[in-house]
C-alpha atoms as a printed R data frame, in Angstrom:
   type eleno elety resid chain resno       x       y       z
1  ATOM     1    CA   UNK     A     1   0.512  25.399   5.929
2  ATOM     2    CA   UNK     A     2  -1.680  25.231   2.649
3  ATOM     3    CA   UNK     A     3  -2.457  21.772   1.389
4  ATOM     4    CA   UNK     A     4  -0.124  20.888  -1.566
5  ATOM     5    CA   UNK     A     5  -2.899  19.600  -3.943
6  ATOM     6    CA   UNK     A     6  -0.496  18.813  -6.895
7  ATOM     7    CA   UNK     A     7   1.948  16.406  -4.163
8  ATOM     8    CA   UNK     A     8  -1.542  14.904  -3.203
9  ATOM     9    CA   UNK     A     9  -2.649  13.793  -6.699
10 ATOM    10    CA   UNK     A    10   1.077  12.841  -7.651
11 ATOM    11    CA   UNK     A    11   0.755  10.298  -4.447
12 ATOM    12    CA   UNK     A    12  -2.771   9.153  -5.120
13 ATOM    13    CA   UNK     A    13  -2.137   8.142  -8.919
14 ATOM    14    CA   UNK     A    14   1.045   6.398  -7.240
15 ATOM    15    CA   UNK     A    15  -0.869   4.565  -4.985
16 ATOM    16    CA   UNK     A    16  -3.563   3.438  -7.482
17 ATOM    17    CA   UNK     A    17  -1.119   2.305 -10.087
18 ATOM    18    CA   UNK     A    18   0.326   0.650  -7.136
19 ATOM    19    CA   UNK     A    19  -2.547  -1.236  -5.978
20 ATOM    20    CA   UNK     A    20  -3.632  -2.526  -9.478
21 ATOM    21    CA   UNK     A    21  -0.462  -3.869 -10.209
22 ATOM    22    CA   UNK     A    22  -0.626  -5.597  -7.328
23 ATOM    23    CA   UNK     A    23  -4.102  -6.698  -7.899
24 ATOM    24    CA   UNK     A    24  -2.997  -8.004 -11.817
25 ATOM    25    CA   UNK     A    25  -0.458 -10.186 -10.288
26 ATOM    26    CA   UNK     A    26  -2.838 -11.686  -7.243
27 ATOM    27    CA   UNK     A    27  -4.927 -11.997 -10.693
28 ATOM    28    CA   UNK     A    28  -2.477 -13.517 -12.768
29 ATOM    29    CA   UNK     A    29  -1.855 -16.381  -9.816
30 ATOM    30    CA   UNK     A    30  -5.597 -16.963 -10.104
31 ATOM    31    CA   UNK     A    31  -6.650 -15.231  -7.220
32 ATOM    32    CA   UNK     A    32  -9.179 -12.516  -6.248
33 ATOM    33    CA   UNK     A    33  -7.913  -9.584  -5.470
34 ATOM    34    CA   UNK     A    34  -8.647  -8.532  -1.541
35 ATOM    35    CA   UNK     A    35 -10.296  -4.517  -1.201
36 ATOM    36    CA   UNK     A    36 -10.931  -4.544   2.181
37 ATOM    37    CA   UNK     A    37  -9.254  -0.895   3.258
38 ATOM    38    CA   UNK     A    38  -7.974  -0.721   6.958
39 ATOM    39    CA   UNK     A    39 -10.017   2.281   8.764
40 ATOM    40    CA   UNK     A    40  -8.132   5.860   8.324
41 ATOM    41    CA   UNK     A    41  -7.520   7.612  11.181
42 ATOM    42    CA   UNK     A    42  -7.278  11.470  10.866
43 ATOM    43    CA   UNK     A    43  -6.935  14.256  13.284
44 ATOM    44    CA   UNK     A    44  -6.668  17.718  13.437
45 ATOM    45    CA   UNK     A    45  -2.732  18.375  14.084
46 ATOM    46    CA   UNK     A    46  -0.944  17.750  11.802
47 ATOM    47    CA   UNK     A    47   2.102  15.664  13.893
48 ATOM    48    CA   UNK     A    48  -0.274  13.258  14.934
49 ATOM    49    CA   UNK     A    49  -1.600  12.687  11.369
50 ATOM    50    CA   UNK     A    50   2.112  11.801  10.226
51 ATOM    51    CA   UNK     A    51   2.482   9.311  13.475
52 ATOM    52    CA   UNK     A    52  -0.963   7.536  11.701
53 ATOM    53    CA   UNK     A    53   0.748   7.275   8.584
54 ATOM    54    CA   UNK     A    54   4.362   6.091  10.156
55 ATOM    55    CA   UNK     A    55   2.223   3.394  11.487
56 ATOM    56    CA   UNK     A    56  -0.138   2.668   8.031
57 ATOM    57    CA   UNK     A    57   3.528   2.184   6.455
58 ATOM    58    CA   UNK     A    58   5.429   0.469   9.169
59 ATOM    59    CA   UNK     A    59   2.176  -2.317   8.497
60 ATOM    60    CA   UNK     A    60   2.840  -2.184   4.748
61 ATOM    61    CA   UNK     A    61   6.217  -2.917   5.168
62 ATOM    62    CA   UNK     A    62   5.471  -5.925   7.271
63 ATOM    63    CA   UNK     A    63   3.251  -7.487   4.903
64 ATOM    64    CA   UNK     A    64   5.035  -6.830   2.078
65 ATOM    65    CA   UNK     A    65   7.924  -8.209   3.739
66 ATOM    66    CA   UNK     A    66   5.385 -11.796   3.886
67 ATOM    67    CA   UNK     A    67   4.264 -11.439   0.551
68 ATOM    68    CA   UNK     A    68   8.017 -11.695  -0.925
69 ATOM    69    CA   UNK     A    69   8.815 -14.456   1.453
70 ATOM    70    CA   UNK     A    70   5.499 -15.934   0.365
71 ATOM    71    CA   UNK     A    71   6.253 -15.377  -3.615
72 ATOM    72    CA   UNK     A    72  10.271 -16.736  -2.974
73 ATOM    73    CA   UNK     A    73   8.722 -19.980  -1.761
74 ATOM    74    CA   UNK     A    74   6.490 -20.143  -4.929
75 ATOM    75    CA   UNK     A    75   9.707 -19.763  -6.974
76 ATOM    76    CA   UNK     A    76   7.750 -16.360  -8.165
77 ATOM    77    CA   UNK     A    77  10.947 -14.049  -8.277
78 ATOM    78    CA   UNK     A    78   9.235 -11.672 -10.429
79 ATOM    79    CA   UNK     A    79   6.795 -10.975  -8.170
80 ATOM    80    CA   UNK     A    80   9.157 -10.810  -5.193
């Protein structure tokens, strides 16, 4: 299957707007933003690829899931 280069960039620009709006509110609490990216694991078949990023998201979730316990307890709903 041919790589689908216009999904790709689509998802990239996602993730980037993602991360600095993350990074303007760790910023807007007076923080420094963290950029420490987690290894990436690839392969060759394309099954086991998709299992990596289950797992990549599955972690996301979790911390996200902290962060918004973390912001309720700082009475920063908007953030949550």
């Amino acid at each position: 299957m041919p790589l689908n280069w216009t999904e790709l960039e689509v998802h990239a620009k996602e993730e980037l707007d993602h991360a600095l709006q993350i990074a303007k509110h760790v910023d807007s609490l007076g923080g420094m933003p963290a950029v420490t990216p987690q290894p990436v694991k690839t392969s060759e078949k394309a099954e086991q690829m998709l299992k990596f990023d289950l797992e990549n998201e599955k972690e996301t979730i979790r911390n996200y899931r902290r962060r918004v316990k973390q912001a309720d307890e700082l009475n920063e709903f908007a953030i949550a």
